[in-house]
DSSP file (Angstrom, degrees, kcal/mol; ACC not computed):
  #  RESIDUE AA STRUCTURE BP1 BP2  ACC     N-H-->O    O-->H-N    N-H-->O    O-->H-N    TCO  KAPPA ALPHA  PHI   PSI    X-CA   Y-CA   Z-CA
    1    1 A X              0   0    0      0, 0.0     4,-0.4     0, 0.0     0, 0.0   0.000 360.0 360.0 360.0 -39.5    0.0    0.0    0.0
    2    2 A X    >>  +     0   0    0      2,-0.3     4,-1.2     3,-0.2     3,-0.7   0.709 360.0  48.4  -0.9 -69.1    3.2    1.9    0.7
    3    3 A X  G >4 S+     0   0    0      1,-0.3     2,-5.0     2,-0.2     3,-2.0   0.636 110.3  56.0 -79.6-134.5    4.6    1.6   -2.9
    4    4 A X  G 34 S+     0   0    0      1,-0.3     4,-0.3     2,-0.2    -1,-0.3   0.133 103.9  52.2  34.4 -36.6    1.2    2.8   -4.1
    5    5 A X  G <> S+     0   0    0     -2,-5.0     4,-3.4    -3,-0.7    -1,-0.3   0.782 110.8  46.8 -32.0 -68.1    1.4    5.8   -2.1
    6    6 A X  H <X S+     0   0    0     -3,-2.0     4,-1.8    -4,-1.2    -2,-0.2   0.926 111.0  52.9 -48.1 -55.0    4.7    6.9   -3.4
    7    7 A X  H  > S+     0   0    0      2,-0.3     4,-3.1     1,-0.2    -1,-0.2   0.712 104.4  45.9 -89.9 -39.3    4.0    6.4   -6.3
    8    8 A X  H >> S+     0   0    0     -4,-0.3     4,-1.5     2,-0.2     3,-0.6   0.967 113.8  57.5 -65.6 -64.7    0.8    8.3   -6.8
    9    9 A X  H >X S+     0   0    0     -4,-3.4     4,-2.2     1,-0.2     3,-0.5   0.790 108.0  43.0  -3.9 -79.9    2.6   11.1   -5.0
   10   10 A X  H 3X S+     0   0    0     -4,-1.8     4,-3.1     1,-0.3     5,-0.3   0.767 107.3  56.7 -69.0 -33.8    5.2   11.2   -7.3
   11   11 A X  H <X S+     0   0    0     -4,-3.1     4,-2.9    -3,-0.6    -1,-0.3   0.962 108.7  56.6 -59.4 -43.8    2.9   10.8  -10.5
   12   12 A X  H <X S+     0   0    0     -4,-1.5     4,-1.2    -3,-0.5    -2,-0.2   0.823 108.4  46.2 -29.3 -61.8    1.0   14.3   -8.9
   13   13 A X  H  X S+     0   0    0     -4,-2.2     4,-1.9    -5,-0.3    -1,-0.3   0.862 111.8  42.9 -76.3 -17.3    4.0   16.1   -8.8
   14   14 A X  H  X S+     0   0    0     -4,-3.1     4,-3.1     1,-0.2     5,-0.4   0.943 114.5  56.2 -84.8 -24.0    5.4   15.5  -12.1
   15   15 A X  H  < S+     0   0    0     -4,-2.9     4,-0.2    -5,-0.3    -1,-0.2   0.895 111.5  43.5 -47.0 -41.7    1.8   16.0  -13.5
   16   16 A X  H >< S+     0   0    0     -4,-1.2     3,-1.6     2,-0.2    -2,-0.2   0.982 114.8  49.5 -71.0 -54.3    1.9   19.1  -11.9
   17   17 A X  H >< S+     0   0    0     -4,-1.9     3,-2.4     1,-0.4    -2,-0.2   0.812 108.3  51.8 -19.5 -72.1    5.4   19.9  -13.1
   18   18 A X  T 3< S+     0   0    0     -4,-3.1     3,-0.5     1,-0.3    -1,-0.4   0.677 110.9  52.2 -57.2 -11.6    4.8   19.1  -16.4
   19   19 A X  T X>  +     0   0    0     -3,-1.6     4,-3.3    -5,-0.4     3,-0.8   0.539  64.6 104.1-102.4   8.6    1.7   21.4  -16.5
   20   20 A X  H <> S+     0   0    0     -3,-2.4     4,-2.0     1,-0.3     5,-0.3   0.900  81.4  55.4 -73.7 -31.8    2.7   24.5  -15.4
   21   21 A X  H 3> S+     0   0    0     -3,-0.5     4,-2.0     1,-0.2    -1,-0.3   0.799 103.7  51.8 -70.5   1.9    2.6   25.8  -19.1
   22   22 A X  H <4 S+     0   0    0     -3,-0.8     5,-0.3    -4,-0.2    -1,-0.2   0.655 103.0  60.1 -96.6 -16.6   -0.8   24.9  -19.6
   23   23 A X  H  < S+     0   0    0     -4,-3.3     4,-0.5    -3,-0.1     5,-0.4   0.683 106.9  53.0 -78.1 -15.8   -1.6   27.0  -16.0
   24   24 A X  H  X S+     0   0    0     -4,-2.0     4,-2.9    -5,-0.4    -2,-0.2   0.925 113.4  41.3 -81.1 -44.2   -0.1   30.0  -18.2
   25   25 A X  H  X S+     0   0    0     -4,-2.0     4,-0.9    -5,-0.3     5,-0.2   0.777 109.9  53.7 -86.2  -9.0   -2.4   29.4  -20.9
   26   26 A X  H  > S+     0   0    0     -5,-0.2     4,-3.2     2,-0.2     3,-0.3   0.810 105.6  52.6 -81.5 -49.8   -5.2   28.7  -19.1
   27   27 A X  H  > S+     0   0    0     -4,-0.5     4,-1.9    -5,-0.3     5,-0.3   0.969 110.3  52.0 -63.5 -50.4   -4.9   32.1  -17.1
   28   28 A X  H  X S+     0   0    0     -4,-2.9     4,-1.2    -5,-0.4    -1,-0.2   0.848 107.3  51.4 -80.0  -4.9   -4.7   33.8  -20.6
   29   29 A X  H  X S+     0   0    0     -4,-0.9     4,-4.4    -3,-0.3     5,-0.5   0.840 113.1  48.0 -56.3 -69.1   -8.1   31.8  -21.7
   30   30 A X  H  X S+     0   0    0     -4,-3.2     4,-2.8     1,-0.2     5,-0.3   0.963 111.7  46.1 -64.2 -29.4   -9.8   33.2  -18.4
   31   31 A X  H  X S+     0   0    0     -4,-1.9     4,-2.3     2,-0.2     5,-0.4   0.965 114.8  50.9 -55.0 -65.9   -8.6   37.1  -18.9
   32   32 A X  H  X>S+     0   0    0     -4,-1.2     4,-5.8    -5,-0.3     5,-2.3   0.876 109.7  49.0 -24.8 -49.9   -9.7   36.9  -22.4
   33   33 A X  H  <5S+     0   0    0     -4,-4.4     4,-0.3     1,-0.2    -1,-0.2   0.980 114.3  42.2 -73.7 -43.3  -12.9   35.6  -21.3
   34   34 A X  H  <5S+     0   0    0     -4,-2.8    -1,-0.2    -5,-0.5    -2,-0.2   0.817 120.3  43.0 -51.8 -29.4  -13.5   38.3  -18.7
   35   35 A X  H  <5S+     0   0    0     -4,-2.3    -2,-0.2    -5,-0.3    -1,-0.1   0.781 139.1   4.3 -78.7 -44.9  -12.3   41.3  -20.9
   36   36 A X  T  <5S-     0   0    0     -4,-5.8    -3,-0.2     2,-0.4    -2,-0.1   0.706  88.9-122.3-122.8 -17.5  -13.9   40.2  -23.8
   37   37 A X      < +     0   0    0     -5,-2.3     2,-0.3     1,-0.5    -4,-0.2   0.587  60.1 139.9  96.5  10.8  -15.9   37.3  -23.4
   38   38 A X        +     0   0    0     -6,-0.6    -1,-0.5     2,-0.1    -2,-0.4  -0.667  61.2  26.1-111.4 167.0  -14.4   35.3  -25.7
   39   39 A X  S    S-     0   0    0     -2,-0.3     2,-0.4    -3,-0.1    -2,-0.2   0.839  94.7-122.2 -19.5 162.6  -13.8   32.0  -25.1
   40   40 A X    >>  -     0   0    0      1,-0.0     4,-1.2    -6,-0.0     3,-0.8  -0.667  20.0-118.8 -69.6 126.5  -16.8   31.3  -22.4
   41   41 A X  H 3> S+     0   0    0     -2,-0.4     4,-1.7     2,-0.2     5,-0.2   0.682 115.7  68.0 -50.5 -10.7  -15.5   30.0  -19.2
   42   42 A X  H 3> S+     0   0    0      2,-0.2     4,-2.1     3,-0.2    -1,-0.2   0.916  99.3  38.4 -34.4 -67.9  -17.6   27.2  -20.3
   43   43 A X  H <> S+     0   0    0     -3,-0.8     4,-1.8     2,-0.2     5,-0.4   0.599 112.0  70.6 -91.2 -17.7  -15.7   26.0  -23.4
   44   44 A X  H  X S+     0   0    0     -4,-1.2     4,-1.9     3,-0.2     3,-0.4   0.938 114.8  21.4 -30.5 -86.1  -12.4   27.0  -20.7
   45   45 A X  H  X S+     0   0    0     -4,-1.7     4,-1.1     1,-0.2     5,-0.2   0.578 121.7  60.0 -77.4 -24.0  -13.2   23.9  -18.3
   46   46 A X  H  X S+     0   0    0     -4,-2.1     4,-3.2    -5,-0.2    -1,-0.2   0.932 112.5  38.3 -33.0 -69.8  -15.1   22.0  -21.0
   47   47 A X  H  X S+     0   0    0     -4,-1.8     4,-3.2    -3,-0.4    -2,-0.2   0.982 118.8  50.0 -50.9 -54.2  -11.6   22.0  -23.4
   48   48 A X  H  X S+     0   0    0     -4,-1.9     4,-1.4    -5,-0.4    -2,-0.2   0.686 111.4  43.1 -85.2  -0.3   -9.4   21.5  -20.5
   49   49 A X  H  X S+     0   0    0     -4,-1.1     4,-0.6     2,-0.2    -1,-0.2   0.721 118.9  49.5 -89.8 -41.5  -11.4   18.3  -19.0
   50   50 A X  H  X S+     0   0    0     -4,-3.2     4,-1.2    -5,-0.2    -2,-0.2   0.917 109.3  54.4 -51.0 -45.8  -11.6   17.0  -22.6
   51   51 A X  H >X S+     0   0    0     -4,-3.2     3,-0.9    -5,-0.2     4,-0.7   0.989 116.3  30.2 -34.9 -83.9   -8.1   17.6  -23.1
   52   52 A X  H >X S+     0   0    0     -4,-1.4     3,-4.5     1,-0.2     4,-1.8   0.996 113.4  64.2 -67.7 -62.2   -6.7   15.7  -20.2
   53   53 A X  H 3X S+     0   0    0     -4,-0.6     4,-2.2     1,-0.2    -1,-0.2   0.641 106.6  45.2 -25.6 -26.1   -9.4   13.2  -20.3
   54   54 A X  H <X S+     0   0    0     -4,-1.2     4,-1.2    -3,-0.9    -1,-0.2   0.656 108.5  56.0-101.7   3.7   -8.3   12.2  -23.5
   55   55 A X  H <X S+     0   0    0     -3,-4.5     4,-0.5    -4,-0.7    -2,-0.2   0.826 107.7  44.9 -48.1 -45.3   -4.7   12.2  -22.3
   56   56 A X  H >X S+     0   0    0     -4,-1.8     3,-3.7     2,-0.2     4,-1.0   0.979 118.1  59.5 -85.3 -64.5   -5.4    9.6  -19.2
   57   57 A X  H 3X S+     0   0    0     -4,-2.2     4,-1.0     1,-0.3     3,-0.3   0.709 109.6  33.0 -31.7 -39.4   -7.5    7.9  -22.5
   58   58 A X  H 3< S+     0   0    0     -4,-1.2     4,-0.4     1,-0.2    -1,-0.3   0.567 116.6  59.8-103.5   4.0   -4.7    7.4  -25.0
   59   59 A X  H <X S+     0   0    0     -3,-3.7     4,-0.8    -4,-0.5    -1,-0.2   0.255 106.7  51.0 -76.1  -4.2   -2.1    6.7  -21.8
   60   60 A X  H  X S+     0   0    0     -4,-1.0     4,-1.1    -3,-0.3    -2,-0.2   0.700 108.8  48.3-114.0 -18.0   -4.4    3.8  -21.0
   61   61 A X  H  X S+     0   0    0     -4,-1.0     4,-2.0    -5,-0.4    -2,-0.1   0.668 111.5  49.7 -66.6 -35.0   -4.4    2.4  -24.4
   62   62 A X  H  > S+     0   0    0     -4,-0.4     4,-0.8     2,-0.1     5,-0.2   0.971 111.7  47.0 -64.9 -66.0   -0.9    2.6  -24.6
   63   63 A X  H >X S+     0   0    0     -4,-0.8     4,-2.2     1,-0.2     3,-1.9   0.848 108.5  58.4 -25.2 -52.1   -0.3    0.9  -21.2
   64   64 A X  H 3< S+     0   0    0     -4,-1.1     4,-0.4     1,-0.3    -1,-0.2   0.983 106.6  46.2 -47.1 -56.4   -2.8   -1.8  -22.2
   65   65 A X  H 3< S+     0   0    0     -4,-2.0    -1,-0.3     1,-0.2    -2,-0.2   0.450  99.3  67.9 -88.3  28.1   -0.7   -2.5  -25.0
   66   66 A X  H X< S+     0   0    0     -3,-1.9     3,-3.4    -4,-0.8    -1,-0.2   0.928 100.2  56.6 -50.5 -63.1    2.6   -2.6  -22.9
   67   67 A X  T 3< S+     0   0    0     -4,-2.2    -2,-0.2     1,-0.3    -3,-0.1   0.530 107.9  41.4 -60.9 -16.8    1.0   -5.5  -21.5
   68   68 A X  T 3  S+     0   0    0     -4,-0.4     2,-0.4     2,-0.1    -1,-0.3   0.173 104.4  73.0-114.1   3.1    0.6   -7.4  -25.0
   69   69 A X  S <  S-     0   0    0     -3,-3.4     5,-0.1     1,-0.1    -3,-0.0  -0.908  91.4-113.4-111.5 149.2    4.4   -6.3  -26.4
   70   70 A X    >>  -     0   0    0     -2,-0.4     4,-0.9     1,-0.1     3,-0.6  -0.143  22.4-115.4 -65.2 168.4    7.5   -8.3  -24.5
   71   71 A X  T 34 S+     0   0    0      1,-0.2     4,-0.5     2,-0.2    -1,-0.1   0.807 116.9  64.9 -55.8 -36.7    9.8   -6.6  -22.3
   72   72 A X  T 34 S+     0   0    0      2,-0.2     4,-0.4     1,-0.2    -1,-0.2   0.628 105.9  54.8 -96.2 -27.6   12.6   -7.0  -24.1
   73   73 A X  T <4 S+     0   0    0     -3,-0.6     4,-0.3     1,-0.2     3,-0.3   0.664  87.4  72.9 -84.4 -16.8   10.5   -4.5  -27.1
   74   74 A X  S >< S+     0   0    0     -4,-0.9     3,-1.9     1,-0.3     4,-0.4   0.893  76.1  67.6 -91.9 -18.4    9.7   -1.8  -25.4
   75   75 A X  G >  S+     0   0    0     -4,-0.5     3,-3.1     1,-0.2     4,-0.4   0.948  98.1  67.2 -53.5 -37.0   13.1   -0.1  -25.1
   76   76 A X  G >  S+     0   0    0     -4,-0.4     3,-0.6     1,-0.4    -1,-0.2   0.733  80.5  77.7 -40.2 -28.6   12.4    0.2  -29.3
   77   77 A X  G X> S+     0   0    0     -3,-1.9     3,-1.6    -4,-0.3     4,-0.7   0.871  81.0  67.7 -75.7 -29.3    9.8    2.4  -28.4
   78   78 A X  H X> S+     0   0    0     -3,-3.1     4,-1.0    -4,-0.4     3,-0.6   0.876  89.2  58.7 -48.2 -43.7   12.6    4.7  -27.9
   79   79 A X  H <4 S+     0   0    0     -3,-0.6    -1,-0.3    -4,-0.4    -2,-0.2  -0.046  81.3  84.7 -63.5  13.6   13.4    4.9  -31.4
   80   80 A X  H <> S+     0   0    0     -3,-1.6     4,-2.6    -2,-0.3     5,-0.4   0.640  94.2  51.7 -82.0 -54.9    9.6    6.4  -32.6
   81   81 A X  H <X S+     0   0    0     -4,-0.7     4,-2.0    -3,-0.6     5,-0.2   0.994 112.9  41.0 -45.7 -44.8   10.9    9.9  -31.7
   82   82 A X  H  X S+     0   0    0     -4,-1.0     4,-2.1     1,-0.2    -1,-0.2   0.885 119.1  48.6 -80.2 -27.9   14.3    9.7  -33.9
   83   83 A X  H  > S+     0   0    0      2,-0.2     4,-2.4     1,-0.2    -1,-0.2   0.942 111.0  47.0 -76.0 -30.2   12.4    8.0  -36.7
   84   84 A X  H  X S+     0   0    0     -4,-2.6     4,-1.1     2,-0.2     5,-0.4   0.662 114.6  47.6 -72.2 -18.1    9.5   10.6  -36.6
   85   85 A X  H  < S+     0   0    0     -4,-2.0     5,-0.4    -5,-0.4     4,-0.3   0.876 108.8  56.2 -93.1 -32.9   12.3   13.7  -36.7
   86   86 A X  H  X S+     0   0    0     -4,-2.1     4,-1.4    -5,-0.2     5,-0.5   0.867 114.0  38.2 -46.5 -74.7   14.2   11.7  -39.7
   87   87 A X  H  X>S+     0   0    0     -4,-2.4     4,-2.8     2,-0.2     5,-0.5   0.852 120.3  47.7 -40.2 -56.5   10.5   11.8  -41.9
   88   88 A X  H >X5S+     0   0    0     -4,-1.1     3,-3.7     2,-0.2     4,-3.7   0.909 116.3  42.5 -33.2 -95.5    9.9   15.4  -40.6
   89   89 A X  H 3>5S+     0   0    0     -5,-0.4     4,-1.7    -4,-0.3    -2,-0.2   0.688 119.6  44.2  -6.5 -75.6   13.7   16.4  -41.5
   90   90 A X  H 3<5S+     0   0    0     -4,-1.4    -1,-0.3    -5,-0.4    -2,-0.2   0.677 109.2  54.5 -78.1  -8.0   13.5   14.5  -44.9
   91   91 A X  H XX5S+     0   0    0     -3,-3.7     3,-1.8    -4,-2.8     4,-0.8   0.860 113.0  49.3 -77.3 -29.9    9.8   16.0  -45.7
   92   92 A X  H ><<S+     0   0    0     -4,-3.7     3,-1.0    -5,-0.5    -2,-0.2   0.961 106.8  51.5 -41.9 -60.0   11.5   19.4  -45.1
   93   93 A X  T 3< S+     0   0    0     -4,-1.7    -1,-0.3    -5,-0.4    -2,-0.1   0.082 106.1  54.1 -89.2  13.3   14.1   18.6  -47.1
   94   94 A X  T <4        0   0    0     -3,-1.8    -1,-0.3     1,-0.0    -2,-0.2   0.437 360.0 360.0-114.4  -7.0   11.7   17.5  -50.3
   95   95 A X    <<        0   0    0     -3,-1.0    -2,-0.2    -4,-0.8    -3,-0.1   0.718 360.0 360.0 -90.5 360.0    9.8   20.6  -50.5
């Protein structure tokens, strides 16, 4: 129960960490909306609970299919990033 503790802890803070620019953009959604009224505070907390909800969504589809790749594969998942900046790079480099 212990582990399980930590460990949510620790997910909290780096969640928070990771989010702090998306409290800066959120704070410039709510001025807008008081000053001019555009966006609604509505469509604010609406976007940003659609947002992460579909964050946790597509982080629980990935996990799932953790469960279904060996062990031994998933260090390859490193090697998605450096293959998506090669295609980028070389679509750059075709126009």
């Amino acid at each position: 129960m212990l582990d399980l503790l930590g460990t949510a802890t620790v997910a909290t803070v780096v969640f928070a960490a990771t989010n702090i620019d998306d409290i800066v953009i959120l704070t410039v959604f709510f001025v807008a909306a008081r000053t001019t009224g555009r966006p609604r505070v509505g469509q604010i907390v609406t976007g940003q609970y659609l947002g992460i909800g579909a964050l946790v969504l597509a982080s629980a589809v990935v996990a799932a299919g953790l469960l279904v790749v060996p062990d031994e594969w998933t260090g390859l998942l490193g090697l998605l990033p450096i293959a998506l900046g090669v295609v980028g790079h070389l679509l750059d480099l075709a126009r």
